[in-house]
C-alpha positions in Angstrom: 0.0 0.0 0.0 2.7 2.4 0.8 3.9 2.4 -2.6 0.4 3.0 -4.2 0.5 5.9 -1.9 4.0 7.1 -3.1 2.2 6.7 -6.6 -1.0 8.3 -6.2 1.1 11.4 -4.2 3.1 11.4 -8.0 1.0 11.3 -10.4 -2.4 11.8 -9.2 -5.5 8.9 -8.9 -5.8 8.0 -11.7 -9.9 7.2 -11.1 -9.9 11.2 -10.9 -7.8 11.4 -14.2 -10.3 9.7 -16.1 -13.1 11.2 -14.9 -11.7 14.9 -15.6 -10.7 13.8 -18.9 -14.1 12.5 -19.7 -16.1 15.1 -18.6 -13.5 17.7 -20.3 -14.0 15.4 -24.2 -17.9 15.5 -23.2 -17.9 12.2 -22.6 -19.1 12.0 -18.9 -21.4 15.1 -17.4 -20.0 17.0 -14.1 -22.1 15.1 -11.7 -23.0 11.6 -13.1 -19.9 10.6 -11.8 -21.4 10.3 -8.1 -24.3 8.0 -9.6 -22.1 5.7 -11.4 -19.6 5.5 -8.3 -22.7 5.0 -6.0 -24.3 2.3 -8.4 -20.7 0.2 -8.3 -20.9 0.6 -4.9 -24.2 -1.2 -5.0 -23.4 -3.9 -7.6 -20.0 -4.6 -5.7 -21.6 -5.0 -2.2 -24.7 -6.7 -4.2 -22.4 -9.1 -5.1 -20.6 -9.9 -2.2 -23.8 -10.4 -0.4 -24.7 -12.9 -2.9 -21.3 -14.4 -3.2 -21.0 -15.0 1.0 -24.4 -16.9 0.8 -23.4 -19.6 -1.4 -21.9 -23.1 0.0 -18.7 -23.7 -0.5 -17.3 -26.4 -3.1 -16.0 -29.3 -1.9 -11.9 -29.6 -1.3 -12.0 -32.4 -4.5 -12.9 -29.8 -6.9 -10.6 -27.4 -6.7 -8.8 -27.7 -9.6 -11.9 -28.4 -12.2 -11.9 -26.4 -15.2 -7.9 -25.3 -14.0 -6.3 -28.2 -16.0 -7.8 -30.1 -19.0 -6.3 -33.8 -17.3 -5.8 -33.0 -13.4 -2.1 -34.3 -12.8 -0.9 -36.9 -10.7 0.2 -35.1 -7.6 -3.1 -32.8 -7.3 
């Protein structure tokens, strides 16, 4: 974290780049920017909510759909 800090402190966030760059092309209107953030907020915690609800897979199944023929040692 401390050198995303030492980043952000250099360049700028780079969330905030984007959004001044948008709105300055016309692509992004001065305060739709708080509705989008706020909706992604939603979907994210939506999500997670979701997500923490579901049962866990078995142990055995980790590694289907990782490798086409599950080696020997796994």
């Amino acid at each position: 974290m401390k050198k995303w800090d030492d980043l952000l402190a250099k360049v700028g966030d780079p969330i905030l780049r984007l959004e001044k760059y948008m709105i300055k092309k016309g692509l992004l209107k001065e305060g739709d920017s708080e509705k989008y953030r706020s909706q992604a907020r939603d979907s994210a915690r939506n999500a997670l909510k979701s997500a923490t609800v579901e049962p866990k897979p078995s142990i055995d199944s980790m590694f289907e759909g990782v490798y086409d023929k599950i080696p020997d040692h796994l």
